[in-house]
N, CA and C atoms of all chains as a GROMACS GRO file, in nm:
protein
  606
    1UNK      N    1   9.611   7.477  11.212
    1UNK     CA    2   9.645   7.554  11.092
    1UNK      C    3   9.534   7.658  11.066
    2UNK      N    4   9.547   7.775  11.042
    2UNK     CA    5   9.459   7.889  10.988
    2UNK      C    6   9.501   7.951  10.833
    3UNK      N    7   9.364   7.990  10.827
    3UNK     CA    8   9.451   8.074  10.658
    3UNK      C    9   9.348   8.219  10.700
    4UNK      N   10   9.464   8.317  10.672
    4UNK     CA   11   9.411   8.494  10.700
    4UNK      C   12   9.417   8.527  10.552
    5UNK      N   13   9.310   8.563  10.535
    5UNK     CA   14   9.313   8.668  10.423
    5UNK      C   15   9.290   8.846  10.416
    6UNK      N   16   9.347   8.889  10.361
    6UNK     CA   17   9.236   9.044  10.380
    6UNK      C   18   9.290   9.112  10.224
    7UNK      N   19   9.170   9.238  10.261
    7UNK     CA   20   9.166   9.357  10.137
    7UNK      C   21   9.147   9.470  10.247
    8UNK      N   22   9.280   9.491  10.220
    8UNK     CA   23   9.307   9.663  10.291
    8UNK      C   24   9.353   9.734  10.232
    9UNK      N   25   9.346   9.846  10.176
    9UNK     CA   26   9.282   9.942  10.084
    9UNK      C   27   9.418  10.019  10.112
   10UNK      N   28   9.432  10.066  10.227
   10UNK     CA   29   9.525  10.138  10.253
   10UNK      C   30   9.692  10.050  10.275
   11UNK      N   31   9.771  10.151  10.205
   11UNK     CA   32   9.921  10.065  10.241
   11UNK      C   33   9.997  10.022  10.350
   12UNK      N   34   9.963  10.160  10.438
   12UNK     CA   35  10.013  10.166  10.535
   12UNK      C   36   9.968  10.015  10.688
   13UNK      N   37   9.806  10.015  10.652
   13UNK     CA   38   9.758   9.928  10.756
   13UNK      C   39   9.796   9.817  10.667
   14UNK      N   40   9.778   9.767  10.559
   14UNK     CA   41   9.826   9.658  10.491
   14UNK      C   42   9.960   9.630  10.512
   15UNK      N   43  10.038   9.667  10.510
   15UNK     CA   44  10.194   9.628  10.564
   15UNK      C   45  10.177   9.620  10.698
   16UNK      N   46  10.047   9.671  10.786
   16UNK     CA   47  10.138   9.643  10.946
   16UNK      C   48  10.020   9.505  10.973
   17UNK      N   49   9.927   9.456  10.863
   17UNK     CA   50   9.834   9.314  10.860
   17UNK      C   51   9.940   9.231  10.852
   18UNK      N   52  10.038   9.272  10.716
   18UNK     CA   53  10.119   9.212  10.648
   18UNK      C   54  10.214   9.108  10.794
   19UNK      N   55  10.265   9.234  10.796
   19UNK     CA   56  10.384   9.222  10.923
   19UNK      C   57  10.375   9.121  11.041
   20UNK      N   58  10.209   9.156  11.076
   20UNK     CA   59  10.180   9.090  11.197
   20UNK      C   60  10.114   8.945  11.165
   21UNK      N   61  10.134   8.895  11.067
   21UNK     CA   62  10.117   8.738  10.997
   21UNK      C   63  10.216   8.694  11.015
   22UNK      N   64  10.346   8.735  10.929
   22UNK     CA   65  10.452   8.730  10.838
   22UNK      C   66  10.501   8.692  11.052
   23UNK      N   67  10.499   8.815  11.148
   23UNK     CA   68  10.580   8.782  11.234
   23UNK      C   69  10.515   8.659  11.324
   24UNK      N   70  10.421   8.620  11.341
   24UNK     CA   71  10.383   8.543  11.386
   24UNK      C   72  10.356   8.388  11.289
   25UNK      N   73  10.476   8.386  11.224
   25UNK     CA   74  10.534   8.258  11.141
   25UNK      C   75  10.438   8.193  11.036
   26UNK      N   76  10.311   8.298  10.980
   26UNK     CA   77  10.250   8.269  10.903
   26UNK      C   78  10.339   8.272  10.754
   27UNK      N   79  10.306   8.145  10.655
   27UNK     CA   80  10.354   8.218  10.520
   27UNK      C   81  10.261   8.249  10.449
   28UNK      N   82  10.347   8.334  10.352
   28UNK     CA   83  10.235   8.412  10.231
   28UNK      C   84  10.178   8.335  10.142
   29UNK      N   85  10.100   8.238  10.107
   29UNK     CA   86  10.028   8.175   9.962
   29UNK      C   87  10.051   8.222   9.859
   30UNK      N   88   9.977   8.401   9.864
   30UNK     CA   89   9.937   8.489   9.809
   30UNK      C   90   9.948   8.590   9.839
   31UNK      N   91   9.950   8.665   9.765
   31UNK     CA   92   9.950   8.839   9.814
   31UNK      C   93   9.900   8.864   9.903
   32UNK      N   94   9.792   8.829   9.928
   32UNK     CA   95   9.696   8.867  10.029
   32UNK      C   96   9.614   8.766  10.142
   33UNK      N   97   9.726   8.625  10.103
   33UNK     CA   98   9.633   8.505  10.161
   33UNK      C   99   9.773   8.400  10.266
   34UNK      N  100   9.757   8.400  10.402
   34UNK     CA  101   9.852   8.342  10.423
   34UNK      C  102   9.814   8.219  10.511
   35UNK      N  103   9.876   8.121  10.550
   35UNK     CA  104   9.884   8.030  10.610
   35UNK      C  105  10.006   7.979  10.724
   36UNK      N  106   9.918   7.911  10.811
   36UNK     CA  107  10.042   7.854  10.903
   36UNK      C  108   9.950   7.833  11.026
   37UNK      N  109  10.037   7.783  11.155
   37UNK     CA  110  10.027   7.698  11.295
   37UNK      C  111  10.001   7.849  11.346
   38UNK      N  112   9.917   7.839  11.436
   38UNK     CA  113   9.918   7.920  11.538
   38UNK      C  114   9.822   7.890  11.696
   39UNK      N  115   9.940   7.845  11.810
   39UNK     CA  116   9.881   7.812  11.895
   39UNK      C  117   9.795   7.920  11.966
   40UNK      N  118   9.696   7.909  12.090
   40UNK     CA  119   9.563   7.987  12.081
   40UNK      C  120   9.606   8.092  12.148
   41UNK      N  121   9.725   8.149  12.192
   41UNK     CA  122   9.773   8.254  12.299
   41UNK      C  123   9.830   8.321  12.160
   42UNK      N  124   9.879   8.309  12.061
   42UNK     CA  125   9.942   8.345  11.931
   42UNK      C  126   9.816   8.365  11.828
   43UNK      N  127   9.692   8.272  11.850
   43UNK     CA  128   9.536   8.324  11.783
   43UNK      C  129   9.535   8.447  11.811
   44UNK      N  130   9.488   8.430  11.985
   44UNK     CA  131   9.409   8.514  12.058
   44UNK      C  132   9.520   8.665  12.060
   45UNK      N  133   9.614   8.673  12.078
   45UNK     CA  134   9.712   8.832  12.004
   45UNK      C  135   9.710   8.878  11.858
   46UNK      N  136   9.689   8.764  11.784
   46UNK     CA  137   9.667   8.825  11.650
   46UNK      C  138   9.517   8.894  11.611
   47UNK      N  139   9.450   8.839  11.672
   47UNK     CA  140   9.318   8.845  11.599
   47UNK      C  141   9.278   8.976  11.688
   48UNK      N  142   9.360   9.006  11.830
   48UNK     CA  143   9.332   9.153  11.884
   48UNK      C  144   9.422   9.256  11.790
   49UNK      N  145   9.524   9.247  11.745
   49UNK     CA  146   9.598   9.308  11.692
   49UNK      C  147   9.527   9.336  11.546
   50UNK      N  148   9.475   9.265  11.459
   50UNK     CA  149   9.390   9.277  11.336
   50UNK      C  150   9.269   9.327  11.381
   51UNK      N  151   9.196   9.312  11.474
   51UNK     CA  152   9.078   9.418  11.482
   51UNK      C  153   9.071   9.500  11.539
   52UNK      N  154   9.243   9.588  11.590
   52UNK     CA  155   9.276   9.702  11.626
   52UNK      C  156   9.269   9.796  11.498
   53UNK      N  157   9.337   9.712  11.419
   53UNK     CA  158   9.384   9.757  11.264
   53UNK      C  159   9.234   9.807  11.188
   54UNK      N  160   9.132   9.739  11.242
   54UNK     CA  161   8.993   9.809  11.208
   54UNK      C  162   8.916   9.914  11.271
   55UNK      N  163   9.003   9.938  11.394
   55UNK     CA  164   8.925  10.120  11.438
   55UNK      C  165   9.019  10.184  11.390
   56UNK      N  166   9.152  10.177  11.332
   56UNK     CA  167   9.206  10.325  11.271
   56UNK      C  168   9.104  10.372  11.148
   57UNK      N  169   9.193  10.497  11.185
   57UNK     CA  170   9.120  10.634  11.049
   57UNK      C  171   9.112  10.526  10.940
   58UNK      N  172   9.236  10.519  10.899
   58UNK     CA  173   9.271  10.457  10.761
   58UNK      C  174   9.159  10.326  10.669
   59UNK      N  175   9.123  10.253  10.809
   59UNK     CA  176   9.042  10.196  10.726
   59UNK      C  177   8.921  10.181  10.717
   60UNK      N  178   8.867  10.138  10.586
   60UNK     CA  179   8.799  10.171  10.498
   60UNK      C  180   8.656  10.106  10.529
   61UNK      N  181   8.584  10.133  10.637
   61UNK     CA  182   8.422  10.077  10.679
   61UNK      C  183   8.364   9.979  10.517
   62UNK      N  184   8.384  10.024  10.403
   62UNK     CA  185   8.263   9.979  10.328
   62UNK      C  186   8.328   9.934  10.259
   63UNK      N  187   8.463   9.851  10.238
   63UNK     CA  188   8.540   9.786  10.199
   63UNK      C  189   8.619   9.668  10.251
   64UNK      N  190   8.676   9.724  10.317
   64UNK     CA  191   8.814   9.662  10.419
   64UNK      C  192   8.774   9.530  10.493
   65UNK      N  193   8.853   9.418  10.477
   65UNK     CA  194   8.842   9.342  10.604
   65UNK      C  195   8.884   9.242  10.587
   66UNK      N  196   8.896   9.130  10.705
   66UNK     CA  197   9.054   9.021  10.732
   66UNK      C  198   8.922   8.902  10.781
   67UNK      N  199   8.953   8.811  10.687
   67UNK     CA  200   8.882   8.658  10.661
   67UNK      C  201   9.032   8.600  10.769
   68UNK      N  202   8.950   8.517  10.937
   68UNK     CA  203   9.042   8.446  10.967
   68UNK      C  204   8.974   8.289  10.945
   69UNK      N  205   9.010   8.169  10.918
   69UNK     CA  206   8.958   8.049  10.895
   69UNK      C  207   9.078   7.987  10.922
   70UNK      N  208   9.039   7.908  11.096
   70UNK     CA  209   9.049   7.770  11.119
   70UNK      C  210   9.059   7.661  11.048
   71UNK      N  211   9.166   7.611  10.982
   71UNK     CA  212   9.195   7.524  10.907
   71UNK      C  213   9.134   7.348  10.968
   72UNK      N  214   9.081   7.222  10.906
   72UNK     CA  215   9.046   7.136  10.930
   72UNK      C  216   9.184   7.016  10.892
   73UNK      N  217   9.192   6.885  10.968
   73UNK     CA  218   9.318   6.804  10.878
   73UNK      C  219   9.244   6.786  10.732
   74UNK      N  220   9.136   6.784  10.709
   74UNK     CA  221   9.064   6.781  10.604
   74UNK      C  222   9.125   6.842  10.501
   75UNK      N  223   9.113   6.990  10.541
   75UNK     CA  224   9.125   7.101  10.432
   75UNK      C  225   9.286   7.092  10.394
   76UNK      N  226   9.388   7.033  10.477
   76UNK     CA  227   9.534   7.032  10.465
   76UNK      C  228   9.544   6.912  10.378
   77UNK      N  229   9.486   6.795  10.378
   77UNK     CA  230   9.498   6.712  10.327
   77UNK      C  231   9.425   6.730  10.181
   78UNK      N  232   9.352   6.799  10.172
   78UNK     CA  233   9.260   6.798   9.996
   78UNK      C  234   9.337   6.909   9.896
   79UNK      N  235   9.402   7.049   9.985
   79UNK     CA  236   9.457   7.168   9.981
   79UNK      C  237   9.483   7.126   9.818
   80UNK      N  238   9.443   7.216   9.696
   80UNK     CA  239   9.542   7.170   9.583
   80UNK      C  240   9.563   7.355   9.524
   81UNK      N  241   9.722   7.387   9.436
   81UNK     CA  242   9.780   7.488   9.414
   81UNK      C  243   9.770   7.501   9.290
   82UNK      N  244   9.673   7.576   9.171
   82UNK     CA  245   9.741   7.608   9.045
   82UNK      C  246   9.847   7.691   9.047
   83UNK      N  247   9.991   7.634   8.987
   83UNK     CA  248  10.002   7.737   8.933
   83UNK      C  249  10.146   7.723   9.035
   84UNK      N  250  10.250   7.854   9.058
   84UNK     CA  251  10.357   7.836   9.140
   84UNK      C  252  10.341   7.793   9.286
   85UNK      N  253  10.373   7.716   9.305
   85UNK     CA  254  10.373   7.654   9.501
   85UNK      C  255  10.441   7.770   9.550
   86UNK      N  256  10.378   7.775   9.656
   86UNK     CA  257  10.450   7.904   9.761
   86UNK      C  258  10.580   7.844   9.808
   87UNK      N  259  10.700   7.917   9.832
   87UNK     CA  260  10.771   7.827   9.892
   87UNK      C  261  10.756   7.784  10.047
   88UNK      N  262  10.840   7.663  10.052
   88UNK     CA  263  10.850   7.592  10.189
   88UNK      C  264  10.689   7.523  10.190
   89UNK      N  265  10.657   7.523  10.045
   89UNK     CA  266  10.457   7.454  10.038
   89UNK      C  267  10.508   7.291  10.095
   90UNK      N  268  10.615   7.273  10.054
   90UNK     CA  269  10.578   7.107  10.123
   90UNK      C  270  10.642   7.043  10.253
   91UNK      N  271  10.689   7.153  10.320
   91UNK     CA  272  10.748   7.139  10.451
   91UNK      C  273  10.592   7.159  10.539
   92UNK      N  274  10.519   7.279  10.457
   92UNK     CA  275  10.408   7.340  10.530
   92UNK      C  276  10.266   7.296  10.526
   93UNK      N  277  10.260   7.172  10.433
   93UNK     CA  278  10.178   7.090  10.431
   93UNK      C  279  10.207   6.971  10.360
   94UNK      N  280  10.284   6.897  10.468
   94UNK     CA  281  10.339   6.758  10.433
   94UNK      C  282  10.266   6.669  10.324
   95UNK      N  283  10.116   6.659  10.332
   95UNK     CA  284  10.059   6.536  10.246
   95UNK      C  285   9.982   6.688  10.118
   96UNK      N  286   9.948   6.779  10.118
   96UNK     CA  287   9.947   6.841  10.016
   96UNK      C  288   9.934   6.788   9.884
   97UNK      N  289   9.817   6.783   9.774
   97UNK     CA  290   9.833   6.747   9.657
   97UNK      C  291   9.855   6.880   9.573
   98UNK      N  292   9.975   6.910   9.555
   98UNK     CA  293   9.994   7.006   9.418
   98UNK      C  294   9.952   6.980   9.315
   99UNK      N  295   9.904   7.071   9.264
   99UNK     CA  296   9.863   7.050   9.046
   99UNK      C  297  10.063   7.160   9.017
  100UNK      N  298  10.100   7.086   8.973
  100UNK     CA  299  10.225   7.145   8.907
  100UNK      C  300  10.192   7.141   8.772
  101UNK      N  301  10.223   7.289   8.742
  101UNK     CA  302  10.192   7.295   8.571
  101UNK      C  303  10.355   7.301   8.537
  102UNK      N  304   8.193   7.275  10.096
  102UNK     CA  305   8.203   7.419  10.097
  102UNK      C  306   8.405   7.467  10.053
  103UNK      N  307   8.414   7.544   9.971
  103UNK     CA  308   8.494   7.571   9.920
  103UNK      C  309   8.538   7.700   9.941
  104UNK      N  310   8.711   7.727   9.938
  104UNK     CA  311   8.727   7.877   9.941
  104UNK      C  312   8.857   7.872   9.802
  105UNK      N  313   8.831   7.928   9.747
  105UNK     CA  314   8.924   7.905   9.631
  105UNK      C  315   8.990   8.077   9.613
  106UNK      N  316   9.073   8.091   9.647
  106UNK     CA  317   9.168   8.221   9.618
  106UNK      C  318   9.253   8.254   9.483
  107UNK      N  319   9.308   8.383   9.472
  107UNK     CA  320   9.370   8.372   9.304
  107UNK      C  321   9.444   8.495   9.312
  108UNK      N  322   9.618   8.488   9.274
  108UNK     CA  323   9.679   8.570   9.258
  108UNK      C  324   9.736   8.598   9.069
  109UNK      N  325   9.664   8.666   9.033
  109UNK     CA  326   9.664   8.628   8.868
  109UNK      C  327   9.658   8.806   8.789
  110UNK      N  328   9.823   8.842   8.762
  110UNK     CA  329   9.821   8.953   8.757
  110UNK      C  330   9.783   9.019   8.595
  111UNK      N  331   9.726   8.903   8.477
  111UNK     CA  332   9.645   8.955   8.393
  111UNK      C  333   9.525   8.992   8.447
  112UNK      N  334   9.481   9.125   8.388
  112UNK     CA  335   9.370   9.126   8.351
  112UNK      C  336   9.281   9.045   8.324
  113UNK      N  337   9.262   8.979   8.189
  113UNK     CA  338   9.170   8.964   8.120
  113UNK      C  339   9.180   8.779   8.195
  114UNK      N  340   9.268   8.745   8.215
  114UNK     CA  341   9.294   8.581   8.295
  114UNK      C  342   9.230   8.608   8.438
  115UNK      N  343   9.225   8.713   8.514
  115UNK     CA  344   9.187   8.774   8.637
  115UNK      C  345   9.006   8.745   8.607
  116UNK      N  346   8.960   8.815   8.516
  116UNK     CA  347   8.863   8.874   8.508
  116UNK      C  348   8.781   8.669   8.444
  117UNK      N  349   8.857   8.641   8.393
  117UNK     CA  350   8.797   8.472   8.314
  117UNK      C  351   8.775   8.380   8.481
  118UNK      N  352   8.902   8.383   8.569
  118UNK     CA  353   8.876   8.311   8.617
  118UNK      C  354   8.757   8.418   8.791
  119UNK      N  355   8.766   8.525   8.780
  119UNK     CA  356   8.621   8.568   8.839
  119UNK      C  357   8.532   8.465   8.811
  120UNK      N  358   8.489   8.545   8.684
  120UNK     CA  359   8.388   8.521   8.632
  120UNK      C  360   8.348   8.340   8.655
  121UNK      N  361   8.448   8.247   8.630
  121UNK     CA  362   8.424   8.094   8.642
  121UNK      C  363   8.317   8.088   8.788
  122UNK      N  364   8.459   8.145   8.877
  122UNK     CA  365   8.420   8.166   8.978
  122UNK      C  366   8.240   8.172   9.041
  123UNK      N  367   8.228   8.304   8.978
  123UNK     CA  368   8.048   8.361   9.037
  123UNK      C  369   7.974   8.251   8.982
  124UNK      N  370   8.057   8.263   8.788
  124UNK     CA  371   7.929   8.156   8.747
  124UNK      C  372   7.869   8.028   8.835
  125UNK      N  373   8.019   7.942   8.852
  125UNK     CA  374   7.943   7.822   8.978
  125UNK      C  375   7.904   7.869   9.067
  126UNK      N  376   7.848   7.997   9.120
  126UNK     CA  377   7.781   8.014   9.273
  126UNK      C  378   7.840   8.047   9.393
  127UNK      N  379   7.969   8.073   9.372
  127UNK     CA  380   8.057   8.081   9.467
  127UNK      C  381   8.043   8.234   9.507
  128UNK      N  382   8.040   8.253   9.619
  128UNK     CA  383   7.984   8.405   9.696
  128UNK      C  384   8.170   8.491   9.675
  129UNK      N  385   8.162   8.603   9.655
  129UNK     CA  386   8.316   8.689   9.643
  129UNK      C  387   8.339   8.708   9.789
  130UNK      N  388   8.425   8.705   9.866
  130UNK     CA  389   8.428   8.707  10.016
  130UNK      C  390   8.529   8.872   9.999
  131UNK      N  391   8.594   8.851   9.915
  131UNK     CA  392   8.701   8.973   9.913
  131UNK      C  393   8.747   8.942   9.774
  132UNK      N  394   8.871   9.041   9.706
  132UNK     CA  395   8.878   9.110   9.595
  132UNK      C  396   8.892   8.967   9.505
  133UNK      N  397   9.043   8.865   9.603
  133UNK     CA  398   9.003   8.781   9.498
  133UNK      C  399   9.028   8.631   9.594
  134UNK      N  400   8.907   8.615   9.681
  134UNK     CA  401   8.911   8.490   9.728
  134UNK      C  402   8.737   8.507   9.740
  135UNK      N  403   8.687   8.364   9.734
  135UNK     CA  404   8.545   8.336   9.694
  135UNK      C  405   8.516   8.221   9.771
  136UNK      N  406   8.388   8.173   9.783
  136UNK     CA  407   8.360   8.066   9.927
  136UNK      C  408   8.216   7.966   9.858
  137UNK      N  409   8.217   7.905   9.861
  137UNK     CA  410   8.058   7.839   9.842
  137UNK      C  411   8.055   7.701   9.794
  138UNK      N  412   7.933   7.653   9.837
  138UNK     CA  413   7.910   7.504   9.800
  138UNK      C  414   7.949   7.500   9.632
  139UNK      N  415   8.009   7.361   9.618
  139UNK     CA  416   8.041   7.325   9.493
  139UNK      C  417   8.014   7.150   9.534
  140UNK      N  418   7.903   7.116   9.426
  140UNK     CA  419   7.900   6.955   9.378
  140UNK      C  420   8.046   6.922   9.358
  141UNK      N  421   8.062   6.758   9.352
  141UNK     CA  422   8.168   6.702   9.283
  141UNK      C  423   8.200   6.731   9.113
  142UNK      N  424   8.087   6.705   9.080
  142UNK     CA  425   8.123   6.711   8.910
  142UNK      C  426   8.111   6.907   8.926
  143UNK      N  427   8.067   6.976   8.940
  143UNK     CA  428   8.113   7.116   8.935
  143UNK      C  429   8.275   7.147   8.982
  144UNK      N  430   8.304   7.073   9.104
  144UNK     CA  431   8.443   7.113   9.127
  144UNK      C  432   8.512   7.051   9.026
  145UNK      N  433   8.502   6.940   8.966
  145UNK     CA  434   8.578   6.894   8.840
  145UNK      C  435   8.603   7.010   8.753
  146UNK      N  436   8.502   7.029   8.734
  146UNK     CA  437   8.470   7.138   8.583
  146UNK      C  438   8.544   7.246   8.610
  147UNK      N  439   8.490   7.320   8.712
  147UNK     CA  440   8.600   7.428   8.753
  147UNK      C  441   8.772   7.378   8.752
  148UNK      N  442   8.792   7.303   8.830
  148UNK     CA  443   8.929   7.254   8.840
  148UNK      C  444   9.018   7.278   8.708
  149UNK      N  445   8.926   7.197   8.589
  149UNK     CA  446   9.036   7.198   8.484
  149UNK      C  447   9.002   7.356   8.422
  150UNK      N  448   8.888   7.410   8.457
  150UNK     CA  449   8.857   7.533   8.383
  150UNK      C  450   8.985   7.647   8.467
  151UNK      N  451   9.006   7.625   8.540
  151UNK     CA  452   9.085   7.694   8.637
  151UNK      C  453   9.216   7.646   8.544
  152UNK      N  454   9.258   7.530   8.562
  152UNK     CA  455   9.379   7.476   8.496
  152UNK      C  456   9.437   7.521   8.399
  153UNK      N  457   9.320   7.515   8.303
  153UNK     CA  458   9.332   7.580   8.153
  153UNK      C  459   9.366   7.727   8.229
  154UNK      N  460   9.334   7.805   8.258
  154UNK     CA  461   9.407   7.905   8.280
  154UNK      C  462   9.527   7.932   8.306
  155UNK      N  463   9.581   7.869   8.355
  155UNK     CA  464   9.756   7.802   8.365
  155UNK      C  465   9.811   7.798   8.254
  156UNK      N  466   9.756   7.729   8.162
  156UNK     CA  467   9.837   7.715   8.034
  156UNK      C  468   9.828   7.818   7.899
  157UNK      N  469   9.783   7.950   7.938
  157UNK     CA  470   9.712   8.048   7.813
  157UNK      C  471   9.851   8.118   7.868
  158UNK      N  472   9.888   8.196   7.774
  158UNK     CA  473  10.048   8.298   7.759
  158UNK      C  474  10.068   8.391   7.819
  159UNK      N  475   9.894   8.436   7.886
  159UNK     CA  476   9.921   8.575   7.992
  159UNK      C  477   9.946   8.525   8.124
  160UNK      N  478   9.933   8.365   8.131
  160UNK     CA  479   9.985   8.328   8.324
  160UNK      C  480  10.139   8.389   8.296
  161UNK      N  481  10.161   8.388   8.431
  161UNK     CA  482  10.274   8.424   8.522
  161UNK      C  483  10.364   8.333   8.580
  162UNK      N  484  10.365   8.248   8.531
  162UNK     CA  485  10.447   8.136   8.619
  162UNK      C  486  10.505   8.155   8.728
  163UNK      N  487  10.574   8.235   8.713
  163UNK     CA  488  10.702   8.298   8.783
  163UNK      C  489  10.591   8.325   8.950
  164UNK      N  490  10.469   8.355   8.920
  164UNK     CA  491  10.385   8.461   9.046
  164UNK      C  492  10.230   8.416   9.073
  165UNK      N  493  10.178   8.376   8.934
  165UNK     CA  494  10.023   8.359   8.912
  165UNK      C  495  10.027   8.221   9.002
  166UNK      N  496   9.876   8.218   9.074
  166UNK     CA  497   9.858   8.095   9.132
  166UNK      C  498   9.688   8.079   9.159
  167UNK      N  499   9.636   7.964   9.186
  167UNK     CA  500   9.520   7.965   9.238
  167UNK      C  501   9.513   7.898   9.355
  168UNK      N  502   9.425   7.882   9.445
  168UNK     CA  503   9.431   7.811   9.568
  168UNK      C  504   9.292   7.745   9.571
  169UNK      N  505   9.276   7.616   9.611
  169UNK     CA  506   9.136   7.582   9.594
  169UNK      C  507   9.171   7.486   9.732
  170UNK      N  508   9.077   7.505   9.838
  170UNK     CA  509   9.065   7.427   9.949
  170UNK      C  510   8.914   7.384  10.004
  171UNK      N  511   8.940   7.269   9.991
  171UNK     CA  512   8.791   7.209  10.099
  171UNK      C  513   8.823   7.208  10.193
  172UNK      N  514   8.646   7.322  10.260
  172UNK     CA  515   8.667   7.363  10.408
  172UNK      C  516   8.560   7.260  10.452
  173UNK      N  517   8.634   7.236  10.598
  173UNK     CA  518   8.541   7.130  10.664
  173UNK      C  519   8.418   7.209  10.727
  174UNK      N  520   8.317   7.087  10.755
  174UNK     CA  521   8.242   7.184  10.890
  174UNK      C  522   8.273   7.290  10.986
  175UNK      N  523   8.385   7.254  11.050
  175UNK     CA  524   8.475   7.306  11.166
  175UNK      C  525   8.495   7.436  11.144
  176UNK      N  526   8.533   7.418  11.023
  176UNK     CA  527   8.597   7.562  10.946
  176UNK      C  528   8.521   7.708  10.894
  177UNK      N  529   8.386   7.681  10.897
  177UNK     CA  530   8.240   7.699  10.908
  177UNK      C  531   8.183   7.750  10.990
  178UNK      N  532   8.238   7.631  11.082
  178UNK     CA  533   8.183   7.694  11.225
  178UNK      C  534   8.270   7.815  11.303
  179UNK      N  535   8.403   7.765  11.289
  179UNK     CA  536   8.501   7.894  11.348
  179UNK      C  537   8.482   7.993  11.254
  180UNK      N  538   8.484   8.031  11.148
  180UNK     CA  539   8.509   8.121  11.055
  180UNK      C  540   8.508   8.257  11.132
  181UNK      N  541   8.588   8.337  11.100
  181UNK     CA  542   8.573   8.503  11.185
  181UNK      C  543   8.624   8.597  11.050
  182UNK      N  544   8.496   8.708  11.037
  182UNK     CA  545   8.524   8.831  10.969
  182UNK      C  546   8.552   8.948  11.036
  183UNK      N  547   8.625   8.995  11.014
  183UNK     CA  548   8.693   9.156  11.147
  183UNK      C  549   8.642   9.223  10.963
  184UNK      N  550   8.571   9.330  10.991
  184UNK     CA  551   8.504   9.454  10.927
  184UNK      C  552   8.401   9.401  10.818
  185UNK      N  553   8.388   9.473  10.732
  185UNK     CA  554   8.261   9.466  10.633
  185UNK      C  555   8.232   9.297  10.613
  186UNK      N  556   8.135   9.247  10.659
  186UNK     CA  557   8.104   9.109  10.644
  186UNK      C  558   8.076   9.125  10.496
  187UNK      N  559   8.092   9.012  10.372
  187UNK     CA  560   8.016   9.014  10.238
  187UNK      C  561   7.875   8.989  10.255
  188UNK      N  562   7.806   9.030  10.147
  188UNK     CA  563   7.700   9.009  10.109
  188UNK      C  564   7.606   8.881  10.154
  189UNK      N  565   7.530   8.856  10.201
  189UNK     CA  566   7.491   8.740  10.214
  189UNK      C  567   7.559   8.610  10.260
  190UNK      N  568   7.660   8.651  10.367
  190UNK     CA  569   7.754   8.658  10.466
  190UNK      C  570   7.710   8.521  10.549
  191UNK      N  571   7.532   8.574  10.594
  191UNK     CA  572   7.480   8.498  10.704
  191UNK      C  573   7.393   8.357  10.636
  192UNK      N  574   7.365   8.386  10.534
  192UNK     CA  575   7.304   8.291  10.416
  192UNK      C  576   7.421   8.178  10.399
  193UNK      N  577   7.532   8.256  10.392
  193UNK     CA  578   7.638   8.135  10.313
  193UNK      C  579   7.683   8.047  10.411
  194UNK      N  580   7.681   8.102  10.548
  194UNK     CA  581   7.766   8.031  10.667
  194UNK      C  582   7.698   8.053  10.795
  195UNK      N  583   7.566   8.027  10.817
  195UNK     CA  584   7.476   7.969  10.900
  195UNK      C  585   7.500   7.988  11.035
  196UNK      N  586   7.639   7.938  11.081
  196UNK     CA  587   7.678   7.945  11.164
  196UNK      C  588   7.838   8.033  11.260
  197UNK      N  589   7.824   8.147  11.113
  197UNK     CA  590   7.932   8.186  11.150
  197UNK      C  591   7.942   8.300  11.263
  198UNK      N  592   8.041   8.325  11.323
  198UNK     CA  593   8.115   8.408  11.410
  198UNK      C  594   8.161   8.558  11.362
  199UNK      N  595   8.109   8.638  11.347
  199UNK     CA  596   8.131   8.721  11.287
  199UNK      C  597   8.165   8.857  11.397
  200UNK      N  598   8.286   8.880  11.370
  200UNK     CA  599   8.321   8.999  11.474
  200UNK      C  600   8.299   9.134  11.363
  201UNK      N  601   8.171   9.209  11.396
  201UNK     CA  602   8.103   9.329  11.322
  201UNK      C  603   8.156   9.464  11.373
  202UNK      N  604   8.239   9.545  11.349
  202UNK     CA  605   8.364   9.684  11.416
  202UNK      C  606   8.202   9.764  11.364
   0.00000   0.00000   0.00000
């Protein structure tokens, strides 16, 4: 399990970060924070594809940039959500403790 | 070691739970996800201080969320930043992997 985050400034590279999560069966948490399985041939294309996305024009040297973190069974198992569960949250982390408000 | 994220489209609920945030020590990694050692009785405190934010009239139900995950060692150790590393980057994570564009 991994969780990608980023702050990309620009729309255009942000929808094609977006895209290339979203297509490689990550879900969204958050706006900007996603999660999911990714075996290491599906790592190793994403993480070239996101630090392609960092030599265009567009983005932003003194701003911009994509947090990838290797998830632990640890971190899946303690994981807790204020607030709305993303959907498919408990297909996508079976033992998951939600805070449901 | 903690990464606690936040999609929280008040203002002033945005800006409370920052602020919780820095106050316990937690380093800003990006706009709104944050990383750093937290004691047990501090993650308590935060937890419900976070919580209480849930229940004030400017959450979002419908959208607002927080994410709070304990990261293992592992997670530490893999960690990868593609562009502007944060602040005190190498201080917080000892051992991290940092791909510098």
């Amino acid at each position: 399990m991994h969780l990608i985050s980023y702050d990309i400034g620009n729309d255009r590279l942000r929808l094609k970060a977006a895209n290339a999560l979203l297509r490689m069966g990550l879900h969204r948490l958050q706006y900007s924070v996603f999660m999911g399985e990714l075996g290491e041939a599906a790592l190793k294309h994403l993480e070239a594809e996101l630090a392609a996305l960092a030599l265009e024009k567009a983005w932003v040297g003194a701003s911009d940039s994509i947090l990838i973190l290797p998830l632990h069974q640890y971190s899946e198992d303690l994981i807790q959500f204020i607030g709305k569960a993303p959907e498919r949250w408990d297909e996508m982390t079976g033992q998951a403790h939600t805070i449901m408000i």
